[in-house]
C-alpha positions as CSV (number, residue, x, y, z in Angstrom):
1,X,15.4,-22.7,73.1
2,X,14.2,-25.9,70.9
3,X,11.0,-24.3,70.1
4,X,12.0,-20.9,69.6
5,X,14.2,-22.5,66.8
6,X,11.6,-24.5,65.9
7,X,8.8,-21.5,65.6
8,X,11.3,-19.3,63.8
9,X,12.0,-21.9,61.5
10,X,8.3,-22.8,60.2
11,X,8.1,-18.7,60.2
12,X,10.4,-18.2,57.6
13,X,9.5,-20.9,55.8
14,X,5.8,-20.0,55.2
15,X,7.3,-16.4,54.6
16,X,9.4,-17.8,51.8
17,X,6.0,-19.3,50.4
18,X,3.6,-16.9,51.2
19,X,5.0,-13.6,50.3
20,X,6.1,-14.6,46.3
21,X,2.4,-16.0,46.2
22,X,1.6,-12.7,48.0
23,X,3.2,-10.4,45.4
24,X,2.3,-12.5,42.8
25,X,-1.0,-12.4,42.7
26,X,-0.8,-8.3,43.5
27,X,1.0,-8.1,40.6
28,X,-1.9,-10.1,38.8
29,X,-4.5,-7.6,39.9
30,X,-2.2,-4.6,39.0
31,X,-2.0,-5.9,35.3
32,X,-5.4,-6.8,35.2
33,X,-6.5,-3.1,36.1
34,X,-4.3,-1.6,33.6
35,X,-5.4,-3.6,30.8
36,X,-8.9,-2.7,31.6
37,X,-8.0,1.4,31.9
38,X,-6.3,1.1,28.6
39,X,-8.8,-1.1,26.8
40,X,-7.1,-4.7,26.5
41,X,-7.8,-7.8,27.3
42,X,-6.0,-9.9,30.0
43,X,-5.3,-13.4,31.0
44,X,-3.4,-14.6,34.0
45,X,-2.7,-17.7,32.4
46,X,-1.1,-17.8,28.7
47,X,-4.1,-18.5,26.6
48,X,-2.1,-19.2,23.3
49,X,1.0,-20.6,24.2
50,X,3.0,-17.3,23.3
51,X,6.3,-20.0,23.9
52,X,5.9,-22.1,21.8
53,X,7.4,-19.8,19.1
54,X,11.3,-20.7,19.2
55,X,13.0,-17.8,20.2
56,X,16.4,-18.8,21.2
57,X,14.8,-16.7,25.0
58,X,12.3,-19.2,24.7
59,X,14.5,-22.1,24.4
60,X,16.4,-21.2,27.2
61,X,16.4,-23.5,30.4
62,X,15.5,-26.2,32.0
63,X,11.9,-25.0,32.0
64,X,9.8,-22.2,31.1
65,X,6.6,-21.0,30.8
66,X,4.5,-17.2,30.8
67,X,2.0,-15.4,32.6
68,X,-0.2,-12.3,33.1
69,X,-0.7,-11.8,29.4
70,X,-2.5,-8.9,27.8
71,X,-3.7,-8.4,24.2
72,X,-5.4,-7.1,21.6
73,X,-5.5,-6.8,17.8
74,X,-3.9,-4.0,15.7
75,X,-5.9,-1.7,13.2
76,X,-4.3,-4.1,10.3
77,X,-5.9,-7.1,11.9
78,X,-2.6,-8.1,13.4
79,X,-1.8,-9.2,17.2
80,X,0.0,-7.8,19.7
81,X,0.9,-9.6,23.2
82,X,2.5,-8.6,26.6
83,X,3.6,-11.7,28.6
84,X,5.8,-12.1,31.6
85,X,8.0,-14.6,30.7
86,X,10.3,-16.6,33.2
87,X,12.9,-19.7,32.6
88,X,14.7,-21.7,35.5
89,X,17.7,-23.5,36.0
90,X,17.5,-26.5,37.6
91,X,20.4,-28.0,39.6
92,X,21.0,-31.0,42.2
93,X,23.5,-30.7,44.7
94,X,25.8,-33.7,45.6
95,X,22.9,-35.0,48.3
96,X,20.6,-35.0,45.8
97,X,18.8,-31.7,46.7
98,X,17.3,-30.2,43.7
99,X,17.5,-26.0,43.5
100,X,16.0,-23.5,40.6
101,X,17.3,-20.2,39.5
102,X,14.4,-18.0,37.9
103,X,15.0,-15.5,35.5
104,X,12.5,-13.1,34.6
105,X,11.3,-10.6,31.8
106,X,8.3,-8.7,30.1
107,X,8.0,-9.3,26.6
108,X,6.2,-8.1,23.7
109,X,4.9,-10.6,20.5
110,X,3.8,-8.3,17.9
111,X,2.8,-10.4,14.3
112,X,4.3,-9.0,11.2
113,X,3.0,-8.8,7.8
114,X,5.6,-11.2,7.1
115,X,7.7,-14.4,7.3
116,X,11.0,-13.4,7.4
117,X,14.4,-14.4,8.1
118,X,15.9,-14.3,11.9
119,X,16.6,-11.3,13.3
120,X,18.4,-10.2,16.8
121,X,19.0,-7.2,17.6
122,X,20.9,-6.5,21.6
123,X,22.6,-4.7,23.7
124,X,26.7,-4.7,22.2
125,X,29.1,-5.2,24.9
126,X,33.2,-6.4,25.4
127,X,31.6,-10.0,23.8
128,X,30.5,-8.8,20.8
129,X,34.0,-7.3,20.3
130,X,35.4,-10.0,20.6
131,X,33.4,-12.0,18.7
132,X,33.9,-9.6,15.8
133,X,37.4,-10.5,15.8
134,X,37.0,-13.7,14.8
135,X,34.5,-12.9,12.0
136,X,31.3,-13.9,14.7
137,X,30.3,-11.0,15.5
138,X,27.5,-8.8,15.0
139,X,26.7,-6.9,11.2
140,X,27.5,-3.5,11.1
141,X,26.1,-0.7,9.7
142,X,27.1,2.7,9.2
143,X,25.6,4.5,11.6
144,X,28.9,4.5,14.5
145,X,26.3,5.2,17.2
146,X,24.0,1.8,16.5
147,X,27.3,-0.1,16.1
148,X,28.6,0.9,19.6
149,X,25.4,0.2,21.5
150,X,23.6,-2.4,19.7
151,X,24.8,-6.2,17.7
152,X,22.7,-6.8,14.8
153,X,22.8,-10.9,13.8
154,X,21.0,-12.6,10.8
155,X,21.7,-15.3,8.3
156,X,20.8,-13.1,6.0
157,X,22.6,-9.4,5.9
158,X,20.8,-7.9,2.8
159,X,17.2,-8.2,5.3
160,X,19.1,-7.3,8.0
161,X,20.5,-4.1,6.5
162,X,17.6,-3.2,4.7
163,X,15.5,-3.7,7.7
164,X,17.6,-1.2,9.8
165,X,17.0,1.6,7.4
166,X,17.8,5.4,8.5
167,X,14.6,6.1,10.5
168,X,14.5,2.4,12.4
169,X,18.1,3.3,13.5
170,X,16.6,6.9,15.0
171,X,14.3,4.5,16.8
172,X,16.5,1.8,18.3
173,X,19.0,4.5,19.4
174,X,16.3,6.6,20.7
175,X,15.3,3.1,23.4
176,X,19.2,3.8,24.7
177,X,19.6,-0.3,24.3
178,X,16.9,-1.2,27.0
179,X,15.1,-3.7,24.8
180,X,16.6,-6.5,22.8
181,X,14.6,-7.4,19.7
182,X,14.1,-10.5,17.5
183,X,12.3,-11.8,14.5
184,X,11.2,-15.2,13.9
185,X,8.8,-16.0,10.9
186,X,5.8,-14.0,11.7
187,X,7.0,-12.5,15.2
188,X,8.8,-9.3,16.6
189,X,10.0,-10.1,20.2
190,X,10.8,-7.0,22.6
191,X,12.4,-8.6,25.9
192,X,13.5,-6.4,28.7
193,X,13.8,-6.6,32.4
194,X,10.6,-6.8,34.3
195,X,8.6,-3.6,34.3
196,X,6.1,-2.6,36.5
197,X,2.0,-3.2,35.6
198,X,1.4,0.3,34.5
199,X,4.3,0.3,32.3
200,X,3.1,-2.6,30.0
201,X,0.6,-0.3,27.4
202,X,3.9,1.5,26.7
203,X,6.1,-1.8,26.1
204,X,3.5,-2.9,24.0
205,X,3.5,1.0,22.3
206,X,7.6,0.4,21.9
207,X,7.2,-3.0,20.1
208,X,4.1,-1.6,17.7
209,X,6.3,1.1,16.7
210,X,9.1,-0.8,15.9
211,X,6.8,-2.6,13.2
212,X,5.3,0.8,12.4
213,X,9.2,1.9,11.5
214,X,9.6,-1.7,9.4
215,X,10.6,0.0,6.0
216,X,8.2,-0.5,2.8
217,X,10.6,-1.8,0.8
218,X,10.9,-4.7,3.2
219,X,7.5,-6.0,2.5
220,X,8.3,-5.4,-0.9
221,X,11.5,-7.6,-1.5
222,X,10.2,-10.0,1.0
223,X,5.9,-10.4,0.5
224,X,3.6,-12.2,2.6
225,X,2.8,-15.2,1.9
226,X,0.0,-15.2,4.5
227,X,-3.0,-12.9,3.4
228,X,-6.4,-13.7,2.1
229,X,-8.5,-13.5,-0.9
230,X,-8.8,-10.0,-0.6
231,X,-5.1,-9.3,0.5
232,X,-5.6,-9.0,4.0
233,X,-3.3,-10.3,6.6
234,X,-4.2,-13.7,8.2
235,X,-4.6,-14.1,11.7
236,X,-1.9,-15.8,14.0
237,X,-3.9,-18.7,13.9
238,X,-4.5,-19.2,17.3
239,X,-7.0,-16.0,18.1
240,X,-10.1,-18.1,18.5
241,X,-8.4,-20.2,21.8
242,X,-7.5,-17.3,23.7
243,X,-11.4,-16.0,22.7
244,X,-12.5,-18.9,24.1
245,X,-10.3,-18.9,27.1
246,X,-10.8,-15.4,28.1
247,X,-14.6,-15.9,28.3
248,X,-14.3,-19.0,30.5
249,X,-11.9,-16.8,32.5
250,X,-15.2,-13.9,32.4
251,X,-17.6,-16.7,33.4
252,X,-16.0,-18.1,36.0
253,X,-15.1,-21.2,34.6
254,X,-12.2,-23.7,34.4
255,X,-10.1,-21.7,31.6
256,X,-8.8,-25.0,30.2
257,X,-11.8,-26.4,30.1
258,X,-11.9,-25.1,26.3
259,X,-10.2,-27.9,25.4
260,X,-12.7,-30.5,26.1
261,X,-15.1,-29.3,23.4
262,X,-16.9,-32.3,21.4
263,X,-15.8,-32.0,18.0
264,X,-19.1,-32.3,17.0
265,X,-20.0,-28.9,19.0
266,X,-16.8,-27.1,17.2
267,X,-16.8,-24.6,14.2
268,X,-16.3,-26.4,10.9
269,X,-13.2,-26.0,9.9
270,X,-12.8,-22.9,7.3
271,X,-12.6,-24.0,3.9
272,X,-9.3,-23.2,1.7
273,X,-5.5,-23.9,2.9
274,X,-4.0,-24.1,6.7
275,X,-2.0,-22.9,8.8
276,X,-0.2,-24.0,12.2
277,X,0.2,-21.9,14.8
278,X,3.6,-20.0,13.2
279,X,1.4,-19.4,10.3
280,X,3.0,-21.6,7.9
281,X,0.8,-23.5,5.4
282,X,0.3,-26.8,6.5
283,X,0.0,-29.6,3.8
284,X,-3.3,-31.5,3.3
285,X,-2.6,-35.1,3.9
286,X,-5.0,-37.7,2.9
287,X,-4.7,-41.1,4.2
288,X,-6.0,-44.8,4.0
289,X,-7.6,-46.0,7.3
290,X,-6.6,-49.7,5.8
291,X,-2.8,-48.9,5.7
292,X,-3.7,-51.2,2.5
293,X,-6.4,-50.9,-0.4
294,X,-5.7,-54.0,-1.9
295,X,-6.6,-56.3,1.4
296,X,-10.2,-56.9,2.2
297,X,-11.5,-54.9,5.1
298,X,-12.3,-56.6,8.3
299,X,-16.0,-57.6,8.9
């Protein structure tokens, strides 16, 4: 009896480790064919760190991380990228046993022509409610429709309201509240529950259109401070990374290996004002090796 126990024992437990490894790495191989039918390029690790922008999703847990992303760059020179994201919470039992609760979504980063105030736009519910009645709640506008299915937050109402114009309304009501939204600097975030491969291209289409439906006037009140000589919008910032890790990826090679370049093997640097990864301008600093003019330097 022992080793029937015994034998169904190891059985399960290499079932609980091999089938989410299993379906896992299907789902990897699903994605990857889709992005090739529909002409974008894929990664099954995150070659640009889409987390690192601080979404309050992205903030959320004891640890996080993405996968299975899929890119590619918009007419206007702007990004777009499909991630599945996941966050855990991590908690230890009163022997000391350690358990993690995943949670997982596809998302959508989409740049914007912008850098603009935050921006969250979900499903409305009994909490919203009540946190309207204590002046928390969300901003409303006057469609009665948006108001009863969505919560619209933002430091600042006058972008929010101008934002959500008559036809971006039409669209968010049109979703039916499947997708929450955000904006943070340069980003548009769509988060939803997790979709299956061959629905990505049309989460990606969902999030492009909801900056196609971004009003004119917004640009105008609020203008870009991130284009170039010629007016064009600047790059995230990070484009030449995921470049360079997606043809590692093509050739076989270790993906992170990227970041052992010699610096003396790396582009110069390009000439005029930089940016981090957010695309906000980073201030040249100039320093003194010496920490001290005035003392001599060592032999």
């Amino acid at each position: 009896m022992v080793p029937v126990l015994l034998v169904a024992g190891v059985s399960l437990a290499l079932a609980l480790l091999v089938v989410p490894w299993l379906l896992q790495a299907r789902r990897q191989e699903d994605i990857a064919a889709v992005a090739a039918r529909h002409g974008l390029r894929y990664s099954a690790a995150d070659p640009f760190d889409c987390v690192r922008v601080a979404f309050p999703l992205f903030r959320r847990g004891d640890g996080r991380g993405a996968e299975n992303i899929v890119w590619r760059e918009r007419p206007d020179g702007l990004a777009t990228r499909a991630l599945d994201y996941w966050y855990y919470d991590e908690r230890r039992d009163d022997l000391g046993r350690t358990t993690r609760t995943y949670k997982r979504f596809s998302c959508v980063l989409a740049q914007v022509d912008g850098s603009w105030p935050d921006l969250t736009i979900t499903r409305g519910g009994f909490v919203e409610k009540a946190l309207d009645l204590v002046g928390l709640g969300s901003i409303e506008l006057e469609s009665d429709e948006f108001n009863r299915r969505f919560a619209l937050r933002s430091p600042d109402r006058r972008f929010a309201v101008t934002l959500c114009d008559a036809r971006m309304i039409e669209f968010l009501v049109s979703t039916d509240a499947h997708f929450a939204f955000a904006i943070k600097g340069r980003w548009l975030l769509l988060a939803s529950d997790p979709v299956e491969p061959t629905l990505v291209p049309a989460l990606i289409r969902v999030a492009e259109t909801f900056v196609e439906r971004i009003p004119r006037v917004v640009y105008e009140l609020w203008p870009s401070p991130f284009r170039d000589a010629e007016g064009r919008p600047l790059p995230a910032g990070d484009d030449g990374l995921g470049d360079a890790i997606a043809r590692a990826d093509a050739d076989q090679r270790e993906p992170w290996s990227v970041f052992r370049v010699r610096r003396d093997d790396a582009d110069e640097e390009p000439a005029g004002p930089q940016y981090d990864l957010d695309g906000r301008p980073v201030a040249e600093v100039h320093e003194d090796p010496w920490g001290d003019r005035n003392q001599p330097r060592p032999d």
